[in-house]
C-alpha positions as CSV (number, residue, x, y, z in Angstrom):
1,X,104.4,114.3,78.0
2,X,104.3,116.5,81.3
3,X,105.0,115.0,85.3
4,X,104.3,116.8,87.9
5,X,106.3,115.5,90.4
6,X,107.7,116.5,93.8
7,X,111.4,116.7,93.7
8,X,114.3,117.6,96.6
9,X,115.3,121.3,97.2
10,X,118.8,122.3,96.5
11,X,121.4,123.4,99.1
12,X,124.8,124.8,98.4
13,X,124.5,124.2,94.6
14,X,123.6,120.0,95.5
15,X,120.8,117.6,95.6
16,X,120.0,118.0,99.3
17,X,118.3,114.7,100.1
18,X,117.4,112.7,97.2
19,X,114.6,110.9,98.9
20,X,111.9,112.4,96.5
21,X,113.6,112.0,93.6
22,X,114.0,108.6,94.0
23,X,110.5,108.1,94.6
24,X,109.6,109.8,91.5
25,X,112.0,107.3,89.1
26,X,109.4,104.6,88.9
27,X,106.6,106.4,87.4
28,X,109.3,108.1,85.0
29,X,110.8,104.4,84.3
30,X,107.4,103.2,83.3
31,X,106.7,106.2,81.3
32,X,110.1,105.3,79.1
33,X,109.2,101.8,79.1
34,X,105.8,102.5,77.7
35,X,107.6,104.4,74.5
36,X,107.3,108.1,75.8
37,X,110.0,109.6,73.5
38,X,110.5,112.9,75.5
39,X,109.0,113.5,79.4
40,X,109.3,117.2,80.8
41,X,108.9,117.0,84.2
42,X,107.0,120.0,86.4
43,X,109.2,120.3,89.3
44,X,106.9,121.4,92.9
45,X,110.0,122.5,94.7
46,X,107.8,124.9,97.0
47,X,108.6,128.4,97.8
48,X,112.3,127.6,98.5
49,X,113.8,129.1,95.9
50,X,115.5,126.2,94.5
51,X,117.7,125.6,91.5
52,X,115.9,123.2,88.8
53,X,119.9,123.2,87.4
54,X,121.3,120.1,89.6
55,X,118.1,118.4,90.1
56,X,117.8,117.9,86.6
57,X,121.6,116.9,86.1
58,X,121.2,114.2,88.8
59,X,117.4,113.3,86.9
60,X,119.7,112.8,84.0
61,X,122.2,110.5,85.3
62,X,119.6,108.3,87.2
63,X,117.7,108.0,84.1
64,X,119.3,108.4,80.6
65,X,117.1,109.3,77.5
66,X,115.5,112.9,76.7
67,X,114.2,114.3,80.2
68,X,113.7,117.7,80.4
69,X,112.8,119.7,84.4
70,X,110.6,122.7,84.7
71,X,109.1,124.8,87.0
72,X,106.3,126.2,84.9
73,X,103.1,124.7,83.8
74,X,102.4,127.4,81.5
75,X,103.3,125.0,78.5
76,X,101.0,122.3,79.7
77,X,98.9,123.2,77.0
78,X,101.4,122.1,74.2
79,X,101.6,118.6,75.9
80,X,99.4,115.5,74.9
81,X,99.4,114.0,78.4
82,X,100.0,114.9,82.1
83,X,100.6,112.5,84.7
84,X,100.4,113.9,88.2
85,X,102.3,111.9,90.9
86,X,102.8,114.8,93.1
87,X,100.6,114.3,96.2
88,X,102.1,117.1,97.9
89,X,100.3,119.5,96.2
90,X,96.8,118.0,95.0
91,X,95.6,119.6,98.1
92,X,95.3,122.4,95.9
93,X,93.5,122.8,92.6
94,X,95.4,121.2,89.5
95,X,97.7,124.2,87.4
96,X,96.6,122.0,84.2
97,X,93.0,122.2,84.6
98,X,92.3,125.1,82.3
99,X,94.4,122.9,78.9
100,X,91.9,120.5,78.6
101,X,95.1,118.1,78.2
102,X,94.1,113.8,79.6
103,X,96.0,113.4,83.0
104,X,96.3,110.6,84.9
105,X,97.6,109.2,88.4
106,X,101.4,108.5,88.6
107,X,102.3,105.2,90.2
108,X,103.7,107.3,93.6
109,X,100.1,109.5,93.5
110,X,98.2,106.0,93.3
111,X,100.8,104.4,96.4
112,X,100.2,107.4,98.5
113,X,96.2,107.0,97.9
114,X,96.4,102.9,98.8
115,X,98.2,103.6,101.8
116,X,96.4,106.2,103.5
117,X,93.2,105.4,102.7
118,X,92.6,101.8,104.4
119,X,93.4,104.1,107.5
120,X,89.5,105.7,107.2
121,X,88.4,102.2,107.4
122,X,88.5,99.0,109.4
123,X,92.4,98.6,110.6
124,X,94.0,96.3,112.6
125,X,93.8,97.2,116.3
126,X,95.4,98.6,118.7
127,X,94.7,101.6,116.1
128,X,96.8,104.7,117.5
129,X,97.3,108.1,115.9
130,X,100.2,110.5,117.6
131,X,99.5,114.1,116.2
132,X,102.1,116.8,117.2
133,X,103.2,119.9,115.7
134,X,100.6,122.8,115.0
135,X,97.2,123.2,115.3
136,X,95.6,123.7,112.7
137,X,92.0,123.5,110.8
138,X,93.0,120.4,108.7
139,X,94.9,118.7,111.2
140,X,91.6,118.8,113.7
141,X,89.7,117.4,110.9
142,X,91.7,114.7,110.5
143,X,91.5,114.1,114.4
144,X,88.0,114.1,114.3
145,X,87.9,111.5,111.3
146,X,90.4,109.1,112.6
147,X,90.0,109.9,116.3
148,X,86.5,108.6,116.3
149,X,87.9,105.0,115.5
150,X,91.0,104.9,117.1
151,X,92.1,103.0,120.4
152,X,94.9,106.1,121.4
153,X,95.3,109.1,120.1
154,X,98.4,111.1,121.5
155,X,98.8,114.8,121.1
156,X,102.0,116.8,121.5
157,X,103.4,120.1,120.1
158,X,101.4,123.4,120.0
159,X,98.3,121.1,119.0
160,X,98.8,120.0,122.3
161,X,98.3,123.5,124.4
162,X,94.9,124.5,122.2
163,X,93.3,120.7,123.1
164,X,94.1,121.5,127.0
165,X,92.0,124.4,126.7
166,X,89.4,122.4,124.9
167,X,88.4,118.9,123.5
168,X,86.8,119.6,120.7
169,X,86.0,115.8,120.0
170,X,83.6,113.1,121.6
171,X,86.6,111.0,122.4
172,X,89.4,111.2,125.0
173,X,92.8,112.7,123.7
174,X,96.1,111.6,125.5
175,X,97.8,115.0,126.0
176,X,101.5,115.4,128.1
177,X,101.2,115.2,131.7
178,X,105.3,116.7,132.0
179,X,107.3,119.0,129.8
180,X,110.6,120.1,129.3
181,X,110.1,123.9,130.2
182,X,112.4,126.7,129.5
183,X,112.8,130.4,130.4
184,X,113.3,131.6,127.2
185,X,114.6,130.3,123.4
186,X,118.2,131.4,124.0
187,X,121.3,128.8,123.9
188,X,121.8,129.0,127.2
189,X,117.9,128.8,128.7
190,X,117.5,127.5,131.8
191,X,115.4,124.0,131.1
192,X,113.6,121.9,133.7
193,X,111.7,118.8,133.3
194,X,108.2,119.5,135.3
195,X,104.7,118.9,135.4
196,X,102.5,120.9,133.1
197,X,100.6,122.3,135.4
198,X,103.7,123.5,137.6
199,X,104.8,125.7,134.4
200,X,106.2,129.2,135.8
201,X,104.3,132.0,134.3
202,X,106.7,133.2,131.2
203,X,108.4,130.0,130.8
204,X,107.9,127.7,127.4
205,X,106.9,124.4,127.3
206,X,109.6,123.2,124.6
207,X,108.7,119.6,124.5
208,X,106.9,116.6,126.1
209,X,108.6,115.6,129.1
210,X,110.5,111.9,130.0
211,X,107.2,110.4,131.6
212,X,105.4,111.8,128.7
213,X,107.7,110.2,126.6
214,X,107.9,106.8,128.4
215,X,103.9,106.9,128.4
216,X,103.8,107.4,124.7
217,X,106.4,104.6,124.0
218,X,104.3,102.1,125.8
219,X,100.9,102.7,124.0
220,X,102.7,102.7,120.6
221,X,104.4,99.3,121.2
222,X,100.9,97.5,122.2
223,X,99.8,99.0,118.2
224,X,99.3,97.4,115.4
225,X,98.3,100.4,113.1
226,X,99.5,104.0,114.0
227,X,99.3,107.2,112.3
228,X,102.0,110.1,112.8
229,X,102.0,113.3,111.9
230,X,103.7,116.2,113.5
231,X,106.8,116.6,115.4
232,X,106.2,116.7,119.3
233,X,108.1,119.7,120.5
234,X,106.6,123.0,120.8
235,X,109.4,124.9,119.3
236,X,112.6,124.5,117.2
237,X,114.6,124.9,119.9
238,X,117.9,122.6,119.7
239,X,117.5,121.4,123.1
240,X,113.7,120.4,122.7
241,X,114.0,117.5,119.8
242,X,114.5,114.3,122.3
243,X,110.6,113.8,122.2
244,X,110.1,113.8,118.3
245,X,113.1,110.9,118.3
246,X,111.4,109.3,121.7
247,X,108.2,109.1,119.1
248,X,110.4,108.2,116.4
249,X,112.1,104.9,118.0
250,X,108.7,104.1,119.6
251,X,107.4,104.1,116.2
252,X,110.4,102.1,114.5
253,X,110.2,99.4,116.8
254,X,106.5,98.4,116.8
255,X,105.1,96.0,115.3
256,X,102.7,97.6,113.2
257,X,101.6,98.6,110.1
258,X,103.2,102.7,110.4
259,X,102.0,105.5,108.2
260,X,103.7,108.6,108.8
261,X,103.4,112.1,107.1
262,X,105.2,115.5,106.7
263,X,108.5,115.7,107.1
264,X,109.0,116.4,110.9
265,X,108.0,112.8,111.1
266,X,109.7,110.8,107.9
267,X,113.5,112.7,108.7
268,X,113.0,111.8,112.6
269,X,112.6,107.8,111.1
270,X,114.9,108.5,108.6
271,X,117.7,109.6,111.0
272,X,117.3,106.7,113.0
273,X,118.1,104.4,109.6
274,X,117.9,105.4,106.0
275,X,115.4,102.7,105.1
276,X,112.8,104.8,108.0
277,X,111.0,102.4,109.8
278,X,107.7,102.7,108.2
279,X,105.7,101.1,106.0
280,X,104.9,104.2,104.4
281,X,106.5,108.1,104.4
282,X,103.5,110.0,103.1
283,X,105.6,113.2,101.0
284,X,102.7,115.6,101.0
285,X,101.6,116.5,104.8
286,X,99.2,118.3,104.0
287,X,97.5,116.4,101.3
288,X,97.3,113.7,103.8
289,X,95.4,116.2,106.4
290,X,92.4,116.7,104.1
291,X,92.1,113.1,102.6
292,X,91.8,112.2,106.0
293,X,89.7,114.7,107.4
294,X,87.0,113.2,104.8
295,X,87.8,115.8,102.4
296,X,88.2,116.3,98.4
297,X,92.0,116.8,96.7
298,X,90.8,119.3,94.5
299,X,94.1,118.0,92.6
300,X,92.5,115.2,92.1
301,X,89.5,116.1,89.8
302,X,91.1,115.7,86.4
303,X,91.9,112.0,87.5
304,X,89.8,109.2,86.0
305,X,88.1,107.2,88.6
306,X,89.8,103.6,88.2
């Protein structure tokens, strides 16, 4: 039996953050429980060049019995069953589809499907969706999908300068009205809180600025739903992260129903407390974008329709 599931990178020869991992034991357990005598599991560690080595020893100790990691799929075909439960990367077509092999939803694939889908439908209201980070195709989609029934929608980051120049939708977007501005990336940048439009030619605008912030705050604790995605500075400058945590402890204290996705957004929850404030930390950001931008997980189309 094959799982595809999406595990932690490895740092320094160690289990980085085993947040992932843990998510993945349930659908594993259940697999056990169910008589599976041997599960290989296909590891989606990314492009970062990660060991399978200590992931699998840690696997191991978590869950005893014969459990195998690997970070091919070119063996799928010798398997009798895949379960995908990694939503991270059914954005893109599935590696088994060519074996013919029966594959089925993990119990994490199915959670990540029941929580982010009620969000395309009726929600309790105030309904408010904070979008930061980059600007691109997918995440615009997904503006245009949930914008359209939203109360709020707050933009920050990059996607933030690209909506100034143009609103693309049929609804008003709430963009910053101050930033943190800097002269330049360096350590030692000069950095002044100031109104956008006061910018000095050649300076950055590294992050949303305090009335920004406060502004944001206040809208997110009238919500009952919101939707994050995206961290709110413009760059990864050290100096420009106070309005992604702002967002972040905004977020952790309403009293809503919070989905969040990518990891900008879950680690900013998650450093405020382990447990991260949300009712749900979507793994795969943008798996999330095209579900809901109205579109297809081409991952998906092995999966029999329950």
């Amino acid at each position: 039996m094959l799982v595809s599931s999406d595990l932690d990178p490895v740092v320094h020869g160690v289990v980085a953050d085993e947040t992932k991992l843990l998510a993945a034991l349930p659908t594993l357990q259940l697999l056990q429980l169910e008589g599976a005598a041997s599960i290989t599991v296909y590891a989606n560690l990314g492009d970062r060049g990660s060991s399978l080595g200590p992931v699998e020893a840690r696997l191991r100790e978590l869950l005893p019995g014969a459990v195998t990691v690997a970070e091919s799929a070119h063996f799928a075909a010798r398997t009798d069953l895949v379960v995908e439960d990694a939503f991270a990367v059914v954005h893109r077509a599935s590696p088994f589809a060519a074996t013919g092999v029966p594959a089925y939803a993990g119990l994490l694939l199915e959670q990540e499907l029941e929580h982010l889908g009620p969000l395309l439908g009726p929600v309790e209201r105030p309904f408010v969706v904070v979008a930061g980070g980059a600007s691109g195709e997918a995440k615009l989609r997904m503006l245009a999908q949930l914008g359209a029934h939203a109360d709020s929608v707050l933009v920050g980051g990059r996607l933030a300068d690209r909506l100034r120049v143009a609103n693309p939708f049929p609804f008003p977007v709430e963009l910053p009205v101050d930033v943190l501005g800097a002269d330049s990336l360096v350590e030692n940048a000069r950095v002044d809180a100031m109104v956008v439009t006061s910018l000095p030619y050649g300076w950055l605008g590294l992050d949303i600025g305090p009335t920004t912030r406060r502004r944001f705050a206040e809208v997110i604790a009238g919500a009952r739903t919101i939707f994050w995605v995206g961290a709110l500075e413009a760059y990864g400058a050290p100096r420009s992260e106070s309005g992604t945590k702002a967002i972040a402890r905004a977020v952790a204290d309403a009293h809503a129903y919070t989905v969040v996705a990518g990891d900008d957004a879950s680690c900013a929850l998650r450093d405020l407390s382990p447990d991260g404030h949300a009712s749900w930390s979507c793994a795969g950001e943008e798996s999330a974008l095209l579900l809901l931008g109205g579109r297809d997980l081409p991952g998906l189309a092995l999966i029999p329709t329950r």
